[in-house]
C-alpha positions as CSV (number, residue, x, y, z in Angstrom):
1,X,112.9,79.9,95.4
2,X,112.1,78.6,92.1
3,X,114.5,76.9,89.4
4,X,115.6,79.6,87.3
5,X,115.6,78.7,83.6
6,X,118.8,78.0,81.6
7,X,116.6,80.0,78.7
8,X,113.1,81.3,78.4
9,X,110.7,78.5,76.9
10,X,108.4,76.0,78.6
11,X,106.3,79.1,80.5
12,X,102.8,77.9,81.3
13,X,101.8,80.8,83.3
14,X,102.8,84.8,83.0
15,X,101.7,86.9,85.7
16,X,101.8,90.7,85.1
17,X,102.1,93.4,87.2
18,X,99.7,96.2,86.5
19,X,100.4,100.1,87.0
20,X,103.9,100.7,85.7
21,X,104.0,97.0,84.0
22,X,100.9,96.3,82.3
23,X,99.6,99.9,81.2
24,X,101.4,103.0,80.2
25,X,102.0,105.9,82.2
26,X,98.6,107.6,81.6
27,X,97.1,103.7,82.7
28,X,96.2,103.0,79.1
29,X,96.2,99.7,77.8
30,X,97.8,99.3,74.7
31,X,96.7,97.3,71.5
32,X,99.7,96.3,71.4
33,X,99.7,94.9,74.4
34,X,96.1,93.4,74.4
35,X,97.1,91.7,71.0
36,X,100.1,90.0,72.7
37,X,98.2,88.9,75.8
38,X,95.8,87.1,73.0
39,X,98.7,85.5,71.1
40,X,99.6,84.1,74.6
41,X,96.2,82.7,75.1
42,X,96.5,81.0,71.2
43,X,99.8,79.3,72.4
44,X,98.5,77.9,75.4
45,X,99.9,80.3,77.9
46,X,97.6,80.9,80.9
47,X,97.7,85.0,81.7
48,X,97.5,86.2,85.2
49,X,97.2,90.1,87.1
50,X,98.1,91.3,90.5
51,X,98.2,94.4,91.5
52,X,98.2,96.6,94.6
53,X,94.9,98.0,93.1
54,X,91.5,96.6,94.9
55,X,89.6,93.9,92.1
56,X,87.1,96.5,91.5
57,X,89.8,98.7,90.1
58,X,91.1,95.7,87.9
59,X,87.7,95.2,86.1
60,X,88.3,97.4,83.3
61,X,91.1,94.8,81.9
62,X,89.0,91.5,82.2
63,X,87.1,91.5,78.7
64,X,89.9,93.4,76.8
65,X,92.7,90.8,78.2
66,X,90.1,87.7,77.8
67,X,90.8,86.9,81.5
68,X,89.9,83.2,82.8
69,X,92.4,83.1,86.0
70,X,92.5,84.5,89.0
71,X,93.2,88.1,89.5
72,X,94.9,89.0,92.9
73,X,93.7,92.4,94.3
74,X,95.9,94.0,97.1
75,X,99.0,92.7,96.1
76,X,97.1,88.8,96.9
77,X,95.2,90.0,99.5
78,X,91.9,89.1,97.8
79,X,91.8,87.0,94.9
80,X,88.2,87.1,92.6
81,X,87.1,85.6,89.8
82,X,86.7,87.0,86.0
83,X,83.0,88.2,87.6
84,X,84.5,89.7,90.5
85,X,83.6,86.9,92.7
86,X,85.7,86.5,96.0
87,X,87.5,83.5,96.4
88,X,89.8,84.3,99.1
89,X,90.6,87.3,101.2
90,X,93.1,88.2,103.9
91,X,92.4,90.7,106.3
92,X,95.2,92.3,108.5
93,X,94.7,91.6,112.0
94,X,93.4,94.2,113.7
95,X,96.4,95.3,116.0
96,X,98.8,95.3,113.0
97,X,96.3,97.2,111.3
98,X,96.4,99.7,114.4
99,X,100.3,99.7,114.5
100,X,101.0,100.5,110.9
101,X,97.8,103.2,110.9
102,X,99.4,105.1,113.9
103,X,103.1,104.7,112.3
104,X,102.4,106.0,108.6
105,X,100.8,109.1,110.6
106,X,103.1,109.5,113.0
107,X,105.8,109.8,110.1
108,X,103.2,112.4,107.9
109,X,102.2,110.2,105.4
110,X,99.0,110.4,104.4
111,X,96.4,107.2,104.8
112,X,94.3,105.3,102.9
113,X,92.3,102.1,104.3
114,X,90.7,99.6,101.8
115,X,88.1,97.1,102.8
116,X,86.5,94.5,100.3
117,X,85.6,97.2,97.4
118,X,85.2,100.3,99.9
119,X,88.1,102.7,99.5
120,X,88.4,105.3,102.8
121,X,90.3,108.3,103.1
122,X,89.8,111.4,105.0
123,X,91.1,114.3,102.3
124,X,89.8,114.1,99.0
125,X,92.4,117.1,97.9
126,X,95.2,115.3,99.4
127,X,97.9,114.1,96.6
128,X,97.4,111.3,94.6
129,X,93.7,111.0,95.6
130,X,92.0,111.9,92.0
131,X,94.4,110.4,90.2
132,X,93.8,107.3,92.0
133,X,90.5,107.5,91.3
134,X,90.8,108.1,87.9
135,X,93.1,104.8,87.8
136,X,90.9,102.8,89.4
137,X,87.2,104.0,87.9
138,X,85.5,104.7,91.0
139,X,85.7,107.2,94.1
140,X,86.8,106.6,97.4
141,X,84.5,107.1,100.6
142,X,85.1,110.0,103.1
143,X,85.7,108.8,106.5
144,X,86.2,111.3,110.0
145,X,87.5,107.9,111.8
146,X,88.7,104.8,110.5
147,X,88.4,102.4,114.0
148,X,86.4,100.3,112.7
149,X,88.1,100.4,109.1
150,X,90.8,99.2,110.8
151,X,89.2,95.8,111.9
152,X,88.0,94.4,108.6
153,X,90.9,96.1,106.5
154,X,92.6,94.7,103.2
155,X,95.3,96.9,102.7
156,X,96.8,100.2,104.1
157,X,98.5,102.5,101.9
158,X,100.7,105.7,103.1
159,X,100.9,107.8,100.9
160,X,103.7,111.0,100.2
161,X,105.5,112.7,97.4
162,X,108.6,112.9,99.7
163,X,110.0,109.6,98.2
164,X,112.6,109.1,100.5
165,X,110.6,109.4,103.3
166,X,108.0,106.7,102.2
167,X,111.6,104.4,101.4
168,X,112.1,105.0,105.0
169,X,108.8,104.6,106.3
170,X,108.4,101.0,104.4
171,X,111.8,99.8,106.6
172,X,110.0,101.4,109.8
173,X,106.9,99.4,109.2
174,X,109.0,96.1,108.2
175,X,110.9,96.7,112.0
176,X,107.6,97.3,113.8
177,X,105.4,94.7,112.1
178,X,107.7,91.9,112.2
179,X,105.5,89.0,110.7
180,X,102.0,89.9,111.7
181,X,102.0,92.0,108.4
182,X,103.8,92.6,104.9
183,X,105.0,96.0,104.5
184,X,106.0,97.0,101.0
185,X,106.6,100.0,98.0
186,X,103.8,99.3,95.1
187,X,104.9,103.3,93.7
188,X,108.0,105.7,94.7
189,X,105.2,107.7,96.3
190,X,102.9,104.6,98.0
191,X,103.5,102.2,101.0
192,X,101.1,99.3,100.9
193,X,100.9,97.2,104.1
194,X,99.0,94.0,103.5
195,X,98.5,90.4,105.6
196,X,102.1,88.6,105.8
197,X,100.4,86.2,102.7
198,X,99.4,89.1,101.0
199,X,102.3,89.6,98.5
200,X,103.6,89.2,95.3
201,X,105.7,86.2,96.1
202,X,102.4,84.8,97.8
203,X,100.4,85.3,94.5
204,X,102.5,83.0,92.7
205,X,102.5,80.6,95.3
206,X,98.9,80.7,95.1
207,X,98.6,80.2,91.1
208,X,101.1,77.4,91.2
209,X,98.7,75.4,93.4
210,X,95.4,76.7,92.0
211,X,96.5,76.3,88.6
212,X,98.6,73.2,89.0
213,X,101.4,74.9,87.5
214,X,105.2,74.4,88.8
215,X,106.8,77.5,89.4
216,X,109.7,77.1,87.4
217,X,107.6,77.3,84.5
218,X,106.0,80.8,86.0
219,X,107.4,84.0,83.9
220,X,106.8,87.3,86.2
221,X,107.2,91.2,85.0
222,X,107.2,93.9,87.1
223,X,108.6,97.2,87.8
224,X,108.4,98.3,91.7
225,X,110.1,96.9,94.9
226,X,107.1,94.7,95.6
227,X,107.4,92.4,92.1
228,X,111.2,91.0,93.1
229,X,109.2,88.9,95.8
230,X,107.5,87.2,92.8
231,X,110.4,87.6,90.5
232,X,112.4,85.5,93.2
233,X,109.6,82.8,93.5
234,X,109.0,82.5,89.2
235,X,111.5,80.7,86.7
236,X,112.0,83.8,84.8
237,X,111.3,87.2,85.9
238,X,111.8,90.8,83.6
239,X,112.0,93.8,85.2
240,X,110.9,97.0,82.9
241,X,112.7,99.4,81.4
242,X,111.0,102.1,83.9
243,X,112.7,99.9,86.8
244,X,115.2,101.3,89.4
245,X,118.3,100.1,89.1
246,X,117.6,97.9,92.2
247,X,114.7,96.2,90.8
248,X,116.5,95.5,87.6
249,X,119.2,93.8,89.4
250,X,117.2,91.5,90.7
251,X,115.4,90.7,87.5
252,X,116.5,87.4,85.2
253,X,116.2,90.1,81.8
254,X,114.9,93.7,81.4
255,X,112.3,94.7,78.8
256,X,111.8,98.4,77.7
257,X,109.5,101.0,79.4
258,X,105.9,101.4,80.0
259,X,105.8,103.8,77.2
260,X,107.4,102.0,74.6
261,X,105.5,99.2,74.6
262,X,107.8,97.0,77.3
263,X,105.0,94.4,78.2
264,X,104.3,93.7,74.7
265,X,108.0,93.9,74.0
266,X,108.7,91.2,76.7
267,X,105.7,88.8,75.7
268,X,107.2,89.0,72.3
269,X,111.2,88.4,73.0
270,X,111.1,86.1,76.4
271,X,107.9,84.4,76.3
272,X,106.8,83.8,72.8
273,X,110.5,83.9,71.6
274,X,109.4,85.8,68.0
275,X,109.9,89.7,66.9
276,X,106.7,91.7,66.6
277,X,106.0,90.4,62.8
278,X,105.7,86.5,64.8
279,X,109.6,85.5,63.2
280,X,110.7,83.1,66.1
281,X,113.6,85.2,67.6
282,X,116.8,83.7,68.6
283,X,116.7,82.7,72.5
284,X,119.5,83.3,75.0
């Protein structure tokens, strides 16, 4: 785990959750936001993603958000450059793939399979499916069978609006996979299972060495069950306002909501240290 700070200051790096974090509610992208992403850059602050979304569905924030670093797709399971480029990718080995497949259906979720920038399912009217691919900006590909899917895949999602049942389905998943794959909540209603190095802890492993930034001077922000792993490996992590209670326990601070401006809030108060008008705010 990284140093925690006395006191926010001396961040060289703030990596952002997207959905729930980044953008509002309806996924917009505020200009509020975008403005305090660019007053980042100006200090000398390096700005990273991650997100549970595939890199194609991330593409939409590179020129607004200026992006130079690299963006982690499936919750780190492929990392690309600004032009989409892969640099690294972690497939789930095949019989974990299998295992967690057969699990989320045995417990009625439905399924989803991403591979590089191919997104599978098998019922485009099931829930979520168009709003997903509203998010994202691109449709997903009907499949009858997913075996061979299931060989190249970068991330599993099971997918219900029976919330409890996908909380309970995550701990199944974490019993049965063991280490041979990370099992985690990116969404109330979501289940993402990813390669063991495929997580948000991971990610900021990854941009400490990449970047050759310590992770004590990492700031993290996040709102789901899946950002404490990077909130416990960054010096300072905020959890939103939108956060459970859970997740907000096991933040360092806690910024407002999605929709009222929370990132931007948080950029302003715990990174930059100065109100909304640029007054350098009193730290502690």
């Amino acid at each position: 785990m990284a140093d925690k700070l006395e006191a926010p200051g001396d961040i060289s790096l703030f990596l952002a959750d997207v959905d729930g974090t980044l953008v509002t509610e309806d996924k917009v992208l505020t200009e509020r936001a975008r403005a305090a992403v660019h007053r980042l850059h100006e200090a000398g602050i390096r700005f990273a993603i991650t997100s549970g979304r595939p890199p194609r569905g991330m593409a939409m924030l590179i020129e607004p958000l200026a992006l130079k670093t690299p963006i982690a797709g499936f919750n780190g399971g492929v990392y690309v450059d600004s032009d989409l480029s892969i640099s690294s990718e972690r497939c789930i080995a095949p019989e974990a793939a299998r295992r967690a497949f057969d699990l989320m259906r045995e417990r009625g979720l439905d399924v989803w399979v991403y591979c590089g920038n191919e997104w599978l399912i098998r019922d485009p009217a099931a829930p979520h499916v168009e709003r997903e691919a509203w998010t994202v900006k691109f449709s997903p590909t009907v499949v009858d069978d997913f075996a061979d899917a299931l060989h190249r895949a970068a991330k599993i999602v099971g997918v219900s609006d029976d919330h409890e049942l996908v909380r309970r389905c995550e701990s199944d998943l974490t019993d049965a996979l063991g280490t041979s794959a990370s099992a985690a909540r990116s969404q109330p209603y979501y289940v993402d299972v990813t390669h063991p190095e495929a997580n948000k802890g991971a990610v900021v492993e990854h941009l400490s060495a990449c970047l050759d930034i310590p992770s004590e001077q990492i700031a993290t922000i996040g709102d789901s069950p899946n950002d404490v792993l990077m909130f416990r490996k960054s010096g300072l992590s905020i959890a939103m306002g939108n956060a459970s209670d859970e997740v907000k326990r096991q933040a360092d601070v806690v910024t407002d909501s999605y929709n009222d401006e929370g990132f931007a809030k948080a950029v302003e108060r715990f990174i930059l240290r100065s109100d909304a008008h640029g007054a350098v705010a009193e730290a502690g």
